[in-house]
C-alpha positions, 0 to 999 in steps of 0.5 A: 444268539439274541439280536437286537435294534435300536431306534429313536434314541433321544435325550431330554430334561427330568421333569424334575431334578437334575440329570439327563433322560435318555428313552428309546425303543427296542426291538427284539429281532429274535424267534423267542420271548425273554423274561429280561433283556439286559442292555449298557447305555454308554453316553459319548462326547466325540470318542470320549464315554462321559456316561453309562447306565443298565437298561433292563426290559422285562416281558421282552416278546418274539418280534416285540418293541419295548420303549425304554427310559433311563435317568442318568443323574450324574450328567448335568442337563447343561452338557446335552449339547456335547453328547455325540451318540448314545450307543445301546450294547446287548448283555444278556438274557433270562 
């Protein structure tokens, strides 16, 4: 079973255009390398998702931590102050 930790997510401002930027690490707590790693960012406002978006992080070595960082364009930047959490859940493998 793969497992997986999450660390210092944030959120900030594109350098240009409009969106939100959410970057992170990740951190593969397992024994074997992967080639992909597959992740869903949901974005939430209180209990409510307002966003989502696939991570995908490739060369993903035994004990390794890989940055990571998603533009997700359909959140206007002036809606930062209402997310609550951003949560990172494991899809897959390859």
């Amino acid at each position: 079973m793969a497992n997986f930790s999450y660390y210092n997510i944030e959120t900030k401002k594109p350098a240009a255009g409009r969106g939100i930027v959410v970057t992170g690490e990740i951190h593969n707590e397992t024994s074997k390398d992967y080639h992909t790693a597959v992740f869903k960012l949901v974005i939430f406002s209180g209990q409510e998702s307002i966003a989502s978006s696939v991570v995908k992080v490739q060369g993903f070595r035994s004990r390794g931590t890989k940055t990571f960082e998603v533009l997700i364009e359909e959140l206007d930047f002036g809606l930062v102050n209402r997310i609550t959490k951003c949560d990172l859940m494991f899809e897959s493998v390859y």
